[in-house]
Structure formats: C-alpha cells, structure tokens
C-alpha positions in Angstrom: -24.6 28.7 -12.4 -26.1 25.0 -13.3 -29.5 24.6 -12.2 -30.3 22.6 -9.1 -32.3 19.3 -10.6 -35.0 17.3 -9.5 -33.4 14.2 -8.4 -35.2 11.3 -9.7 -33.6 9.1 -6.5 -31.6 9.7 -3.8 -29.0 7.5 -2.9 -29.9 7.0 0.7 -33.4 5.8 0.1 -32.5 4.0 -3.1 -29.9 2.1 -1.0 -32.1 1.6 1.9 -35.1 0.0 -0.2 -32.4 -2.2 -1.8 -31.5 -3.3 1.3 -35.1 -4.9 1.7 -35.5 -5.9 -1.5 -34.8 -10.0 -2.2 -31.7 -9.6 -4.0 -28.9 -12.0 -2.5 -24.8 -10.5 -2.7 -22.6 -12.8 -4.5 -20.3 -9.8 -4.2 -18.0 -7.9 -2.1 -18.7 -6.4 0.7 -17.7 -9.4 3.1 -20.4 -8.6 5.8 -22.9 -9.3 2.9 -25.0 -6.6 4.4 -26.2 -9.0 7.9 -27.0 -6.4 10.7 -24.6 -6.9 13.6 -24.4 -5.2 17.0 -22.4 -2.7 15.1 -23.6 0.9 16.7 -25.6 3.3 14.8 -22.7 4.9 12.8 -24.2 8.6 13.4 -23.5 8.3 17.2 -19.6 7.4 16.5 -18.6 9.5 13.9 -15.8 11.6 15.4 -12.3 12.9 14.5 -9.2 12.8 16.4 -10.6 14.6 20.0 -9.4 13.7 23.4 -9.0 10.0 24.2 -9.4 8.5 20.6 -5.7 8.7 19.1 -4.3 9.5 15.8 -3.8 7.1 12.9 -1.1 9.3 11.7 0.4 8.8 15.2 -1.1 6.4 16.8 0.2 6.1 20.3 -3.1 4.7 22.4 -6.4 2.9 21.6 -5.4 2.7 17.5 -1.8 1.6 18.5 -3.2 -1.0 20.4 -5.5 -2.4 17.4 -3.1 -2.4 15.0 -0.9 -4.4 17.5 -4.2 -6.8 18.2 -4.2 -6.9 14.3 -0.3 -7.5 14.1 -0.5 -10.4 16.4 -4.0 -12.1 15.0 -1.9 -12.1 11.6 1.8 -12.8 13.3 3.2 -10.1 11.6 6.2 -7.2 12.5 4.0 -4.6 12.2 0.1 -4.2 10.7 -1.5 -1.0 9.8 -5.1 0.3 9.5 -6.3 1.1 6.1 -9.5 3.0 5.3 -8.8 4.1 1.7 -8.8 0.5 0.9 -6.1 -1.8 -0.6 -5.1 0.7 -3.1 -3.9 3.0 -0.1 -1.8 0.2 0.8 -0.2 -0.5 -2.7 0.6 2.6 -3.6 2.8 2.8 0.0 4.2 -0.6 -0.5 5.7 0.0 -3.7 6.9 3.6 -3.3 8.8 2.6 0.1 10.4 -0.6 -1.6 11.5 1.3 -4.6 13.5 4.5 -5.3 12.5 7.1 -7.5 13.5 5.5 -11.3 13.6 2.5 -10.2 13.0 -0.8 -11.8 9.7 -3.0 -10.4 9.3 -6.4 -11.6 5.6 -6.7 -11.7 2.7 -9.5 -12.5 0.8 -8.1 -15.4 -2.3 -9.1 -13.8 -1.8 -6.4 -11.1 -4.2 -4.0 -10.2 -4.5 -1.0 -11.8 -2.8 0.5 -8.3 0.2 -0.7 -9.2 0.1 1.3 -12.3 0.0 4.7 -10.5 2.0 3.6 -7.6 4.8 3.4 -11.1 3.7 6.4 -12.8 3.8 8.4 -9.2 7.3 7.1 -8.5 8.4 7.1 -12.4 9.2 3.7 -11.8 10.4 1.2 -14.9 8.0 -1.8 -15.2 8.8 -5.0 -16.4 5.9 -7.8 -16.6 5.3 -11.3 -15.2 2.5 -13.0 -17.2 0.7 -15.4 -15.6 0.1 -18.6 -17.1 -3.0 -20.1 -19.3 -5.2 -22.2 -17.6 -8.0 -24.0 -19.7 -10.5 -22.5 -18.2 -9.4 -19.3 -19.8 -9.0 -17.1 -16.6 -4.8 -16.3 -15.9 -3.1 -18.9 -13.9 -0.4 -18.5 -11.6 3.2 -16.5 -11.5 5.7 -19.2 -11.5 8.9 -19.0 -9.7 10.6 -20.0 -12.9 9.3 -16.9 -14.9 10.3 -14.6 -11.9 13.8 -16.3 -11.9 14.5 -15.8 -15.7 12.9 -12.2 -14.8 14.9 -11.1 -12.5 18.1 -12.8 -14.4 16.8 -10.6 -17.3 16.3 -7.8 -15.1 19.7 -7.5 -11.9 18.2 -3.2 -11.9 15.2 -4.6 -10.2 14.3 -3.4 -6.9 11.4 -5.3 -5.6 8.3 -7.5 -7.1 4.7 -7.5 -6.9 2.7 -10.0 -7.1 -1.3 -10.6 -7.0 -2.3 -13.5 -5.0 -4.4 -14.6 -5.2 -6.3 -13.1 -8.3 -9.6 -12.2 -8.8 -10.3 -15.1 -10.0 -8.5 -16.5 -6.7 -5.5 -18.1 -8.6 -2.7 -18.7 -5.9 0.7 -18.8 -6.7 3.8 -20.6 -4.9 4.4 -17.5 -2.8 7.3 -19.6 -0.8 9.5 -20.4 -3.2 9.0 -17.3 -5.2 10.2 -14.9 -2.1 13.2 -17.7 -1.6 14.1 -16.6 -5.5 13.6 -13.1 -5.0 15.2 -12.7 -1.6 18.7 -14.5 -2.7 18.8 -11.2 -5.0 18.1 -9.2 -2.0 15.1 -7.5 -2.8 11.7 -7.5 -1.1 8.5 -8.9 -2.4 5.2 -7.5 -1.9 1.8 -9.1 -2.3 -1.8 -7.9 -3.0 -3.3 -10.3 -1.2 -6.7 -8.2 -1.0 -8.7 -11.2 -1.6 -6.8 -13.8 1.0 -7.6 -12.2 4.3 -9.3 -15.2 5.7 -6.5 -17.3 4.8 -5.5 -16.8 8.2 -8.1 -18.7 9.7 -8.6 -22.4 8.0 -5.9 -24.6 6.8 -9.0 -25.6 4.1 -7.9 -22.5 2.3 -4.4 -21.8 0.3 -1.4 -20.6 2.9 -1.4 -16.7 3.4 1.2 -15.1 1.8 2.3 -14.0 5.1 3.4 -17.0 6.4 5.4 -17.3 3.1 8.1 -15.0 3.0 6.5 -11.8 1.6 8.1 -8.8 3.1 4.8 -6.7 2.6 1.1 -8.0 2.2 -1.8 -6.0 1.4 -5.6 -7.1 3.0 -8.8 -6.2 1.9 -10.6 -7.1 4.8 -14.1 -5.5 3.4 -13.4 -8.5 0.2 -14.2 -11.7 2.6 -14.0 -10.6 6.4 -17.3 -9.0 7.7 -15.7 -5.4 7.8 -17.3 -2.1 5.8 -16.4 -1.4 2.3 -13.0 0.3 1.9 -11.5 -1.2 5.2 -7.8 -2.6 4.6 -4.8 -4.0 6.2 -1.1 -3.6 5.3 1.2 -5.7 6.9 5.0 -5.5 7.2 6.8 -8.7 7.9 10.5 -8.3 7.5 13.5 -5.5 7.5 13.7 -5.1 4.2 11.7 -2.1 3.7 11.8 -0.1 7.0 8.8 0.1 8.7 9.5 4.3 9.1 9.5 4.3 5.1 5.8 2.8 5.1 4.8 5.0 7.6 6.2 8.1 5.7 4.1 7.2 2.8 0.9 6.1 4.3 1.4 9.6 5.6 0.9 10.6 2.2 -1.7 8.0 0.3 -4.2 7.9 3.7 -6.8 10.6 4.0 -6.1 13.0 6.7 -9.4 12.6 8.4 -9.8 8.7 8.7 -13.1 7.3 9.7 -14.0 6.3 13.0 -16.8 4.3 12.0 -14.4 2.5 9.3 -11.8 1.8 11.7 -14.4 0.6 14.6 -15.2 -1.9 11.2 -12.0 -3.3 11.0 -11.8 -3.7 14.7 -15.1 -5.5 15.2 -14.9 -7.5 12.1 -11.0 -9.0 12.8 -12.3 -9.2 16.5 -14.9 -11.5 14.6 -12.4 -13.8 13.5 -10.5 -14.1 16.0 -13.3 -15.2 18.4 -15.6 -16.9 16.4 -13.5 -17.8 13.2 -12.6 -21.2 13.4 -16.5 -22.1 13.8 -17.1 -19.5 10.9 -15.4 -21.3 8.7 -15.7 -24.3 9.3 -19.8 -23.8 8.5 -18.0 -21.6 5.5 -16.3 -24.6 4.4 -18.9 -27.2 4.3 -21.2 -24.5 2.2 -18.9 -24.3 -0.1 -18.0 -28.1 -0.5 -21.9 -28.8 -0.9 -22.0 -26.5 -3.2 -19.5 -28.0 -5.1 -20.8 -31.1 -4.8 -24.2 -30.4 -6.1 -22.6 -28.1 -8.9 -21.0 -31.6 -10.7 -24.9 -32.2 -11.9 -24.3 -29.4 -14.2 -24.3 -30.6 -17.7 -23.9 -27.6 -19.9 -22.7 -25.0 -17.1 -19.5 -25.4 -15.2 -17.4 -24.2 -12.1 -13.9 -23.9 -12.4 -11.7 -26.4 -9.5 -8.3 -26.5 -9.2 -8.2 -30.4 -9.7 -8.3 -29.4 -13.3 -5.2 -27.7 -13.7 -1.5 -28.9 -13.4 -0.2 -27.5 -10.1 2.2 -25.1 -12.1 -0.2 -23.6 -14.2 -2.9 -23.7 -10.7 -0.2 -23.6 -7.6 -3.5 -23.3 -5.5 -7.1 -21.8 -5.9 -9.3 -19.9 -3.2 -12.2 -22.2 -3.7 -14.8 -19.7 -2.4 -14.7 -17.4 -5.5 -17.5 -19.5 -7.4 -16.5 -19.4 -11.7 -19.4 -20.4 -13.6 -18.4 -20.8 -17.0 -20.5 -20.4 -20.1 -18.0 -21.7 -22.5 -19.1 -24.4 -25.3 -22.9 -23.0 -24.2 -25.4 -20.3 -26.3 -24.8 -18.2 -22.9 -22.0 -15.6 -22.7 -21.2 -14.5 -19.2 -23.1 -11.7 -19.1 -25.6 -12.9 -20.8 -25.9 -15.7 -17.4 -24.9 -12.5 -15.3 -28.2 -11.1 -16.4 -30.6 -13.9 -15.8 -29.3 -14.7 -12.8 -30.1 -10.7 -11.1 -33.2 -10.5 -13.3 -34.7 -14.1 -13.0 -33.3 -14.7 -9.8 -32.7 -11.8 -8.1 -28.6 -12.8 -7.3 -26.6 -10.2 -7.7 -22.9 -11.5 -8.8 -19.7 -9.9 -8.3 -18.8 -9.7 -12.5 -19.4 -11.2 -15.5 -16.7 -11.9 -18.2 -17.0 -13.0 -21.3 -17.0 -16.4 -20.8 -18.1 -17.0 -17.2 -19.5 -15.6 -13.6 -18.1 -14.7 -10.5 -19.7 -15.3 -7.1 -17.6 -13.5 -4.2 -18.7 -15.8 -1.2 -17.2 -14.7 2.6 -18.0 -16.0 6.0 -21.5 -14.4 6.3 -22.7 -16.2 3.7 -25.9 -18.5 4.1 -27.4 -21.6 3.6 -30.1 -20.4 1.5 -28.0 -18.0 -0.5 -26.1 -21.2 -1.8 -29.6 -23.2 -2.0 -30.6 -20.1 -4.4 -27.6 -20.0 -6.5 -27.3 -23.8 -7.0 -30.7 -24.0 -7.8 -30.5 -21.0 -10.1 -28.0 -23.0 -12.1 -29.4 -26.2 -12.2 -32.7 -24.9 -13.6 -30.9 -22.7 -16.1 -28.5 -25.5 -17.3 -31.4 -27.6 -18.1 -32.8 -24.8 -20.0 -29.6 -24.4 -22.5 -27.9 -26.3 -24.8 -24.3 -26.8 -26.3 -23.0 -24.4 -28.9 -22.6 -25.2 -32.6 -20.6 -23.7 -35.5 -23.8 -21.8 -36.1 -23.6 -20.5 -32.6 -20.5 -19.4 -32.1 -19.5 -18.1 -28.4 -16.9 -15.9 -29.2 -15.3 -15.3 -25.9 -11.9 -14.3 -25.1 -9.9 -16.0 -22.7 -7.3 -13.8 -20.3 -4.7 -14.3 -22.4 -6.5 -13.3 -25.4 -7.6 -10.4 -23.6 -4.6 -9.5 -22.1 -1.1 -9.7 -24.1 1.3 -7.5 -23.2 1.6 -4.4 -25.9 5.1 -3.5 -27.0 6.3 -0.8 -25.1 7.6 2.8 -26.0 7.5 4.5 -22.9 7.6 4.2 -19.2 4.1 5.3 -17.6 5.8 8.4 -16.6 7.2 9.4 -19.3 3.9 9.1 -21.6 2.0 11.0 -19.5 4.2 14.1 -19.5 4.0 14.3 -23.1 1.5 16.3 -25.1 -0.8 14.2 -26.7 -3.8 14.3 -29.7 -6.9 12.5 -29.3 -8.1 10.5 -32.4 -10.4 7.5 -33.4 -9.7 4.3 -31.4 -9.7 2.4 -34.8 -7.3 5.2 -36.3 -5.0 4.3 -32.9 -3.0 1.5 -34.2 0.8 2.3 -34.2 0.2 5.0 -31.9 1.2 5.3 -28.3 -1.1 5.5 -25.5 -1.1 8.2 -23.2 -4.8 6.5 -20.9 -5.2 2.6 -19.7 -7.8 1.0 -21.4 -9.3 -1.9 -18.3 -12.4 -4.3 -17.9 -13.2 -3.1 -14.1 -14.2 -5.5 -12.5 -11.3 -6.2 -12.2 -9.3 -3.5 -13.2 -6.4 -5.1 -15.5 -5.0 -2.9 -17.9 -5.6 -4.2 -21.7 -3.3 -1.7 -22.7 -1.2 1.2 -20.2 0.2 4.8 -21.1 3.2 4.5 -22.7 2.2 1.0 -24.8 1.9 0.6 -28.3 -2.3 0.6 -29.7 -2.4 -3.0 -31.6 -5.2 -4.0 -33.9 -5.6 -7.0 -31.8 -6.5 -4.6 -28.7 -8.9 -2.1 -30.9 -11.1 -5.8 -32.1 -10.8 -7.1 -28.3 -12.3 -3.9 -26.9 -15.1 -3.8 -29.8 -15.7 -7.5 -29.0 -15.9 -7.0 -25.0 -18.5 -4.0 -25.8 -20.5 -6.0 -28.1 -20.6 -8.6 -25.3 -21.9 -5.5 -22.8 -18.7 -5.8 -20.4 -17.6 -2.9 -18.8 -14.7 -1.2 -20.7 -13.5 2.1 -18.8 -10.1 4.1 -18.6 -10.2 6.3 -21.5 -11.5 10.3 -21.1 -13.8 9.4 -23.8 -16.7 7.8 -22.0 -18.5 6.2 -24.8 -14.9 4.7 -25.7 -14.7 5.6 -29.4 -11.8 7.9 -28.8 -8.1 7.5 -27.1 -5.3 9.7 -26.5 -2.1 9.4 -27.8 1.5 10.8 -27.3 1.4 13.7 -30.1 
C-alpha cells in the first residue's frame, strides 16, 4: 500500500484564495467567477428523488428546460449537457453515421471528433481550413467541401468547427445548402458561438444556418458553470430517438443538479437580460479595439484584414494578440502578462495570445488588459535577422500526415514504443496535440514526418503545452509494431 502524503495544498483552499487574489480571467469559464444569487451548491446537490425528473427521461421540470432552452435557441429539440461539448460530439457524430462509415471532417476539429471516429470505426477524410496572415487557420470554404464531398459520394455526414478557437466563422449557409443536396446532415461544434443568439453584432449562429445538429458550450461565453453544454437538433435528418440513444451512452448516469440549475439560470440570464448584456459587451469590446490600433509593435487580429473567403466572419470577442515581427513569442507575452500583471489568458501560441472575453466581463478588466499592452508595446522592439521569432503558423503546425490507417484500425494493432526522433516512417498508434486547443498534429493511424518531430521540438522549446503521447516528458511515441 502507497503511503498517505502530506499534501502541500489542497485544492479547495488553493482555489478559494485564488479566488481573492487580483488575478483577472481572460479565460473560460463564461461567469468569469462574479458571485450571483446562485444558491450555495451544497444545499442542492441531489439525484433523481421525487419531484426533480430524470435527464435520461425527462418527462417534468428538466423536460420543461430543455423545451425553455429549445425555444430561446428556435430549435426542434435541445438537450442538457453536463459532460460538456465533448458529450455532445461524440452523440452527434455516432447518430449521423453508421458503423464504418465515411465522415468528412475539418481538420481543425476537436480532438472529440477523433474518438467519436475511433469509437464508431469511422473513415475520416479532412477539410483544411484556409491560411490567413495572421497565421491562425481560416475558414472551411464551401468550395473545398464541394470538391470533398465530389471526391468523397461514401460520405455520411460533415463536421465542422465554427467557429474556431481562434473564433474563425465559416459560411455555414451555403455550406449546409452543398451538403444537404447530397443528402447528408451537417453537424457543428459551435461550443464557442452560444451567444450568437443574442446580438446581430456577432457572426449568425450556425443554427439559423441550416446545420442539422449544433453543439454549445454554454460554460465558453454564457455565465453558466464549467462543463455545462447544449446540443441542439434542428432538422429530420438524424432522428431525434438516435441522439437520445447515444447521449444515453456518452452522459454520466448521475448528472448534476447543481450543473443543470447552471444552465438553467445562466440561459435564463440571457434571455431576460441579454440584449442589455450585450450591448455593454459590445461597446467593451469595440473600445477596446479602438484603443488597441495605438499598438505599434503588438497587434490584435480583425477580420477587416482578411479576404472574406479566407475570414467568412470572426467572433470579435476572442482578443489575438500577436507577437509576430516582435522579440516576444506568445508565451513569452503570456507570461508577463499573469506575472507582471496578474491577467490570466486563455492560451498562448507561438506567435500570439488569447483573451476569452464573455458577457460578465468588466470595464476594468479591459482597462487592465489594454493598459497591460500598451505599456508592454512601448517596452519592445521589432525583430531583426539576429532575433529571429521562429514561430509557426497553423498551417505550419498542422499539415495533414499521410495516412496508413483509419483511427480504428491503428489502435487495435500491437505496437513498440521507440524514440520520437527514431519515429519517422513509422505509424502512429497516440495523437500528438497542443491543448489548448486540442488539434491533433498528428492522429493514430498517420504517418511520423520529420517535419512533425522538429515542430514538436520547436513548440517545446517555445514552452507550449504538447500532450497526447503515454510518454509524459514526450521523448517517446508509440507505433504500430
């Protein structure tokens, strides 16, 4: 028997002292951790007794807040999700496709996706985004999911992200048009576009485009708990019993009462307050904007940069603060801004920042991130050839590997594990993923290129997250034997 340590911190009190510490949250969740009349969670934490309902058969109070949910959203049906988005993705795809069957998929996709394929055994066939300049993936566009799908007649349904992290939209509208003249249904993860709903100042939810199933993340900009989702159905083309069958399945048994009460009070939110909410929203975000074109060195990323097919649209409350052409790499601005100035952002890349803003954002939290950038900007200078920032953009970062083997398939196979740099040629039986935001560089099944063993050495030297592989130092990778 292991020995019972010492802790050096527990979780609760480490949590709660954070919680009065200085440090602002550029990051998910939405509620940005303001106190609300929410009750004290201990006094409502239940399970299914007399009175309350049943997600699994909701019939009574939960049937009538998914409806309330259903109709905020216009939808045919919504569901409650408390095992997050990935709950929701994993049902989507397995009701849309049979067992074997072919998924036409954006490459950019969570890492979800992946297992929703490898659980169904599915074939997977990639839409790459395109290139903006920026260096962050751009949108889908109908034109590569028309020569996709004319490449690929065995597909069963698409995914799509949008928007992305990043909050790259794509032209939802005529891409379900395309896909639904081939009679298949299209499903978007559009975790990150719950409050599209509520202000024509943001891109059109995916919902009131076509999509036949669209996945919310309420916790990413509503004011809702961490792990809280939605999953929407909006057409026949995947019966609504199918969902149900597999959120059956992919939810916990024992979903929280406190979580769902989250969802409920936070779309309840919205739907009485939100058009005020976001019109304050709005105008922070604009001034900020405003303020950020005194940025000489620095920049943020706008949509009026890019070509509309390269940038369909862009969710203008994720912040990108790029470091490119600067002696700063992203992390390195990701550290002075939580070390110097106590803001905490959402993830850094190599070449830029991410600031997740939401509703419950304030003034001052904007004043203290504008002002943050401005003093630092004045405090950097251009790169030269003698200070090279040698930053990858997404598509440098993310080609497509050749491929050997379905997901599946690679992991049923016996493998050997050997040295990452001894990898190349062989075929991967782990993902290899920055998280945030959870991409896979390379997925079981893919060929290990050079290129991917010197972008992984470069993301580490650059202190990004690299995760996926058993190895947890990442110097070693398994491999179909």
């Amino acid at each position: 028997m292991k020995p019972i340590l010492e802790p050096t911190e527990y979780l609760d009190k480490k949590l709660t002292a954070y919680s009065k510490s200085g440090y602002y949250p550029f990051h998910m969740p939405g509620h940005k951790r303001h106190v609300t009349d929410f009750p004290n969670p201990y006094a409502i934490d239940i399970t299914e007794i007399d009175g309350f309902d049943n997600l699994h058969h909701a019939v009574d109070i939960l049937k009538e807040a998914q409806n309330r949910a259903s109709s905020l959203y216009h939808t045919k049906e919504s569901f409650f999700l408390v095992n997050g988005s990935t709950c929701g993705i994993l049902s989507a795809i397995s009701a849309a496709l049979p067992r074997e069957g072919t998924l036409l998929m954006g490459r950019n996709c969570h890492k979800a996706a992946y297992h929703a394929a490898f659980l169904r055994q599915l074939k997977t066939c990639y839409l790459m985004p395109e290139e903006i300049s920026f260096g962050i993936m751009g949108s889908i566009t109908p034109d590569t999911v028309s020569k996709a799908l004319a490449t690929h007649p065995e597909a069963k349904a698409v995914f799509l992200t949008s928007p992305t992290y990043d909050g790259v939209v794509s032209d939802i509208r005529i891409i379900a048009d395309i896909i639904h003249a081939h009679n298949i249904p299209l499903i978007v993860d559009e975790a990150h576009g719950a409050h599209f709903r509520f202000s024509n100042a943001f891109p059109v939810s995916a919902l009131e485009c076509g999509a036949d199933i669209v996945i919310h993340s309420v916790h990413k900009t509503l004011p809702c708990f961490t792990q809280t989702a939605l999953l929407h159905v909006n057409s026949e083309r995947i019966p609504v019993d199918t969902v149900k069958s597999f959120l059956d399945i992919y939810e916990t048994s024992s979903p929280s009462y406190i979580l769902m009460s989250s969802i409920e009070q936070g779309l309840r939110t919205m739907a009485t307050e939100g058009a005020e909410l976001m019109q304050n929203f709005t105008q922070l975000l604009n001034d900020f904007y405003q303020q950020a074109k005194q940025l000489k060195h620095l920049s943020v990323f706008t949509a009026e940069s890019c070509k509309q097919e390269v940038c369909f649209r862009h969710d203008f409350s994720k912040i990108l603060i790029s470091t490119k052409d600067t002696e700063l790499t992203g992390q390195k601005l990701y550290n002075i801004l939580l070390n110097n100035y106590h803001l905490q952002m959402e993830m850094a890349s190599g070449h830029y920042v991410t600031a997740l803003t939401s509703v419950m954002d304030t003034k001052e939290g904007f004043d203290r991130l504008i002002q943050a950038l401005l003093e630092i900007d004045c405090n950097i200078t251009s790169s030269t050839a003698d200070t090279p920032n040698s930053s990858l953009t997404c598509q440098e970062l993310y080609p497509i590997p050749p491929q050997a083997l379905s997901i599946s398939k690679a992991l049923e196979k016996n493998y050997d594990t050997v040295p990452l740099a001894d990898a190349i040629g062989y075929v991967s039986q782990e993902y290899i993923y920055l998280y945030p935001p959870g991409i896979p560089m390379i997925a079981p099944g893919e060929v290990v290129s050079e290129k991917l063993v010197d972008n992984i050495r470069l993301c580490q030297k650059q202190g990004l997250a690299v995760e996926g592989l058993a190895d947890k130092e990442n110097k070693k990778i398994r491999v179909v034997k």
